[in-house]
TORPA-4810 file (N, C-alpha, C, O; in nm, 3 decimals):
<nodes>
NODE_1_15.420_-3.380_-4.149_15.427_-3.488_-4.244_15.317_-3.464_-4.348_15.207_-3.418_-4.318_X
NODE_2_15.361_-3.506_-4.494_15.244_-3.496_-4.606_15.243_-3.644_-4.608_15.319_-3.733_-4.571_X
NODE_3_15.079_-3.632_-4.690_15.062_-3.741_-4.759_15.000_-3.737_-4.893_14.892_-3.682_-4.876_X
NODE_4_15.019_-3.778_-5.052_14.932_-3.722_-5.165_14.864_-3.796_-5.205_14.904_-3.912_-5.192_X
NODE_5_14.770_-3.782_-5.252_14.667_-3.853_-5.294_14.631_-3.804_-5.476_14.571_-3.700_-5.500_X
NODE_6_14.671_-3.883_-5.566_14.659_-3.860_-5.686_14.543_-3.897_-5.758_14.552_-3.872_-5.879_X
NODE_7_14.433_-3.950_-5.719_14.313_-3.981_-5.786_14.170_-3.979_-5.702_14.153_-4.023_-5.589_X
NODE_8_14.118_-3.945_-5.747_13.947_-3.913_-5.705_13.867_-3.962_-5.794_13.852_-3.925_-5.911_X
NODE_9_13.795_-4.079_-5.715_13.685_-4.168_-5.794_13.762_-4.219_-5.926_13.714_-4.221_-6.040_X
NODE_10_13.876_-4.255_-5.890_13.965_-4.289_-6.025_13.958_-4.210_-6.153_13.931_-4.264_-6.260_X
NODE_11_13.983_-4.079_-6.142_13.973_-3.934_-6.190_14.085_-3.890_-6.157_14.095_-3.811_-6.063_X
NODE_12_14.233_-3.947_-6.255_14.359_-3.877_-6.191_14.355_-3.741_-6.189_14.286_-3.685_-6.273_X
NODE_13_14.418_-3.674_-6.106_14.437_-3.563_-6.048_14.587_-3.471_-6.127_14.688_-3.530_-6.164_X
NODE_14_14.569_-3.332_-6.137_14.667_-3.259_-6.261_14.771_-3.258_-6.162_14.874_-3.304_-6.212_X
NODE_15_14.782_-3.234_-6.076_14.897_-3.296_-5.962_14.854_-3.362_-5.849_14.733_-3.357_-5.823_X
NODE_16_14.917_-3.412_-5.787_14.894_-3.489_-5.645_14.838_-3.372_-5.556_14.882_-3.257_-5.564_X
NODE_17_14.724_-3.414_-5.461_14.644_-3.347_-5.386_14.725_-3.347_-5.260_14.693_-3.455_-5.210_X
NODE_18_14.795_-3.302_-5.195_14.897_-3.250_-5.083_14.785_-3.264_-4.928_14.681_-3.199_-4.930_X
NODE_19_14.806_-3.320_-4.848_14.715_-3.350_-4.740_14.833_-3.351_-4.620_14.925_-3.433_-4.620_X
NODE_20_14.816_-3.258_-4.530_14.889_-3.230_-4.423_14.820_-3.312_-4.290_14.713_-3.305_-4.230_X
NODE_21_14.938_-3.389_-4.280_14.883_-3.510_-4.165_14.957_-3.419_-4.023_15.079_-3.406_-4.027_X
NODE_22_14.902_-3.377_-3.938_14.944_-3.414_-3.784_14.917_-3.488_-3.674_14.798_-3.507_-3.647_X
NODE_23_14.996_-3.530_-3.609_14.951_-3.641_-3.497_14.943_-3.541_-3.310_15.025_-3.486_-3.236_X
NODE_24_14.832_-3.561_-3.309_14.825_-3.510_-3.147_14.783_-3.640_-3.072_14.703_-3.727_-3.105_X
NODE_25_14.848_-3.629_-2.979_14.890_-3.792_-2.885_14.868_-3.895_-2.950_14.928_-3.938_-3.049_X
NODE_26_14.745_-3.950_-2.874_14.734_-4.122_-2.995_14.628_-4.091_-3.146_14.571_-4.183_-3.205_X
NODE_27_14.621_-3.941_-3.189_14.496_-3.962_-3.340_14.616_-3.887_-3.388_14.717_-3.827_-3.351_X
NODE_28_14.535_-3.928_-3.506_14.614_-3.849_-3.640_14.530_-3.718_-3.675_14.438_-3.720_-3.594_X
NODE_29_14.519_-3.622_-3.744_14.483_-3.538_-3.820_14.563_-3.517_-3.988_14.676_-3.481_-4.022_X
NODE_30_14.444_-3.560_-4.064_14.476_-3.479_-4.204_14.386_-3.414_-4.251_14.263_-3.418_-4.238_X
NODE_31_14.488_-3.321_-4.337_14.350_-3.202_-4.349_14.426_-3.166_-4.545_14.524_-3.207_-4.608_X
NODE_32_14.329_-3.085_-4.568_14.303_-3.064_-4.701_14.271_-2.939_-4.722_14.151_-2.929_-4.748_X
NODE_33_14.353_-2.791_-4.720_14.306_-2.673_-4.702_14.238_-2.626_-4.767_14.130_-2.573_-4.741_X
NODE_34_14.311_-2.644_-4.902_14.247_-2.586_-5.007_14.074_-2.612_-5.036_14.010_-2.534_-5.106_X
NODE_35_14.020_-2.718_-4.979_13.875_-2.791_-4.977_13.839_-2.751_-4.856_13.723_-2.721_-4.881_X
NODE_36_13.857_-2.722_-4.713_13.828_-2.712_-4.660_13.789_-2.873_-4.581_13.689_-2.862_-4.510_X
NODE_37_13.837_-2.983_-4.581_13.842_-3.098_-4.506_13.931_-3.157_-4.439_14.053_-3.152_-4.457_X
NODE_38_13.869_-3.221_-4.351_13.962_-3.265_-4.244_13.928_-3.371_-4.200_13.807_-3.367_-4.181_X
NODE_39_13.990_-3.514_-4.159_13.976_-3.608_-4.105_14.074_-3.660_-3.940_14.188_-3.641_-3.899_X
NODE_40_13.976_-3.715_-3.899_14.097_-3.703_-3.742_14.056_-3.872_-3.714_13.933_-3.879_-3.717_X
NODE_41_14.111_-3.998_-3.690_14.074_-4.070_-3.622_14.267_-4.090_-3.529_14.366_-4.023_-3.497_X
NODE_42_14.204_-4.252_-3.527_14.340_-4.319_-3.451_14.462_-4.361_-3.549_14.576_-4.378_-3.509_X
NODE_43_14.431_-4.371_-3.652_14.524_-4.469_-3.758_14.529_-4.339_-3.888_14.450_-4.246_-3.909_X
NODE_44_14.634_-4.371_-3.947_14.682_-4.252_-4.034_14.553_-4.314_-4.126_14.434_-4.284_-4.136_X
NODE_45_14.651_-4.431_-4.196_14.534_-4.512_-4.285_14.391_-4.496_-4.285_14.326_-4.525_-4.385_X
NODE_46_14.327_-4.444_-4.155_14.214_-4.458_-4.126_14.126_-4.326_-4.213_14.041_-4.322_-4.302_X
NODE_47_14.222_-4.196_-4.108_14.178_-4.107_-4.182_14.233_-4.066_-4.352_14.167_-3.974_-4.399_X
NODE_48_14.302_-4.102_-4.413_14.320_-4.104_-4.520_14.216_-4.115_-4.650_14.184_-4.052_-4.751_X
NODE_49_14.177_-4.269_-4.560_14.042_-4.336_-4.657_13.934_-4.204_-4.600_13.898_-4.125_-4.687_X
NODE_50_13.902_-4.190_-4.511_13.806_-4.100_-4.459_13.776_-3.945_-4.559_13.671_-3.884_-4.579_X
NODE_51_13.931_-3.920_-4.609_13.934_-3.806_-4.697_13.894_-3.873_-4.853_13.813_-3.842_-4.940_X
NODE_52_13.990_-3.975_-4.838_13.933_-4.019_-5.005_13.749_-4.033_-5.019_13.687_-4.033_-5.125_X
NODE_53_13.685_-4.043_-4.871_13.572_-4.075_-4.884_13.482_-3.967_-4.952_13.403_-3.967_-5.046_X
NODE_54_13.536_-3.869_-4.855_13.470_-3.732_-4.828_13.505_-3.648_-4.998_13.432_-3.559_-5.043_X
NODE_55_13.602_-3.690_-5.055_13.644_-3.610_-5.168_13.545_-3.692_-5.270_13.479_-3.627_-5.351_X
NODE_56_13.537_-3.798_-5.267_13.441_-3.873_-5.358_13.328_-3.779_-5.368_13.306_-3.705_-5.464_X
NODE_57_13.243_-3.789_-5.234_13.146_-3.748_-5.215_13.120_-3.598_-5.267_13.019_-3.569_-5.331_X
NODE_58_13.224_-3.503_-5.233_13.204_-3.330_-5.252_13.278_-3.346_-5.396_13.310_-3.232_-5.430_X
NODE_59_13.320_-3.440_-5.495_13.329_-3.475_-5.642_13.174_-3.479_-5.664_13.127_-3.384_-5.727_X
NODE_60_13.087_-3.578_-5.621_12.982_-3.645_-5.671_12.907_-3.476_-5.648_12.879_-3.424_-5.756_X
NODE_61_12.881_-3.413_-5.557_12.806_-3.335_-5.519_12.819_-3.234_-5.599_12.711_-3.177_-5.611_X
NODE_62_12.908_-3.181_-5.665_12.959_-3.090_-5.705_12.948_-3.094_-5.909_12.932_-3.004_-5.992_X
NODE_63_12.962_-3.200_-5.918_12.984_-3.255_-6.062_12.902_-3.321_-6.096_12.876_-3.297_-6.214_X
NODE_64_12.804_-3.446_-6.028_12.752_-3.543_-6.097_12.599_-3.530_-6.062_12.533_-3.612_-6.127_X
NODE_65_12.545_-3.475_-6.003_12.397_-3.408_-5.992_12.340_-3.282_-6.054_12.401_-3.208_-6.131_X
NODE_66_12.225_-3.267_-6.012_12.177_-3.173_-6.044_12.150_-3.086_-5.933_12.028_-3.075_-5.923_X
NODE_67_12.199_-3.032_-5.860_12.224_-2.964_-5.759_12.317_-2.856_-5.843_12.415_-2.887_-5.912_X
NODE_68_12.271_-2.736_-5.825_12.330_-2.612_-5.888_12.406_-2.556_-5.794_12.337_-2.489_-5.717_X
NODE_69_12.536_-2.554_-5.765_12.617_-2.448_-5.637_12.566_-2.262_-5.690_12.531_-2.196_-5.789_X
NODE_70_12.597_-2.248_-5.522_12.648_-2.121_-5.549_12.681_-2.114_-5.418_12.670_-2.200_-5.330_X
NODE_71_12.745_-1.940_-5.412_12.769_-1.895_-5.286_12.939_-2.002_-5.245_13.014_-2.037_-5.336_X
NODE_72_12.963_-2.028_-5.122_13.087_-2.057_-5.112_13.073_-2.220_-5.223_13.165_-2.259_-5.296_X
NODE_73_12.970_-2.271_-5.212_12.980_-2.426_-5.331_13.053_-2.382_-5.439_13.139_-2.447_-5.499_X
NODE_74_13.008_-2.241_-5.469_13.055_-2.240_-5.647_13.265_-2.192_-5.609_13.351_-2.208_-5.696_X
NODE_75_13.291_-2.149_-5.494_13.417_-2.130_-5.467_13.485_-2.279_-5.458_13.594_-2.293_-5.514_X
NODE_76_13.435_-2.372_-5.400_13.456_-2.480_-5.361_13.492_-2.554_-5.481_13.601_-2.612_-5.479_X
NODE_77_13.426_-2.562_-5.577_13.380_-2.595_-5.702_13.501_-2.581_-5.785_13.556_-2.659_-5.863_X
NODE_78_13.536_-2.417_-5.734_13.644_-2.349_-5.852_13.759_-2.432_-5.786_13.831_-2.494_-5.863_X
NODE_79_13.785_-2.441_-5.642_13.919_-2.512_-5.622_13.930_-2.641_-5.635_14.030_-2.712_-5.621_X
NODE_80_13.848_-2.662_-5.657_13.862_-2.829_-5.689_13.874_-2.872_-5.840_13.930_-2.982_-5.845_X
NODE_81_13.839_-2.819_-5.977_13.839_-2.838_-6.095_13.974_-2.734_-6.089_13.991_-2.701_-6.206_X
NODE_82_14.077_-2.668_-6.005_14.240_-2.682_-6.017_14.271_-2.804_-6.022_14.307_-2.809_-6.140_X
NODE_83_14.284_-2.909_-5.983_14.314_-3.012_-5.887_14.276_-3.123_-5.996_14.367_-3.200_-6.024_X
NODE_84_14.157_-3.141_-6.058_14.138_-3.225_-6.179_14.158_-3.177_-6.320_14.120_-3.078_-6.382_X
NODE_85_14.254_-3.318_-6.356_14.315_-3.265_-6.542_14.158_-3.261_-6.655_14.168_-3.232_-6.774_X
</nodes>
C-alpha cells in the first residue's frame, strides 16, 4: 500500500512524495527510500504524522540553518530539492 504526501512545512512538493506503508501484525511501517526514513508505530495515521515530522525537521536541517552538509548530508540534500518545486 502507498500513501503521498504533497507538502512539507507547507512547501508544496513538484510531485507527491510516494511513502510505502507495510503492516506486520498489529504496527504499520512507512518508509521513504529515497530520504532514507522510516516510521513504524500502531496506527497508519500515527506514523504518517511521524514522517511529516521527521521531513519537517531534515527540511529545517538541511535548508534553514547554518549548518553546512557534506558527505552523505550533501547527497541527502540533493534528493530532497528533486522533490521540492
Amino acid at each position: 500500500m502507498y500513501h503521498f504526501i504533497n507538502f512539507i512545512q507547507g512547501i508544496p512538493l513538484a510531485q507527491p512524495l510516494k511513502v510505502k506503508v507495510l503492516r506486520e501484525n498489529d504496527e504499520y511501517l512507512s518508509i521513504v527510500q529515497d530520504l532514507n526514513l522510516y516510521a513504524k508505530g500502531d496506527d497508519l495515521n500515527e506514523t504518517i504524522e511521524e514522517l511529516k515530522e521527521d521531513l519537517k525537521n531534515l527540511y529545517q536541517d538541511l535548508f534553514n540553518s547554518d549548518y553546512i552538509p557534506s558527505g552523505n548530508a550533501m547527497k541527502l540534500k540533493s534528493e530532497f530539492e528533486k522533490i521540492l518545486k
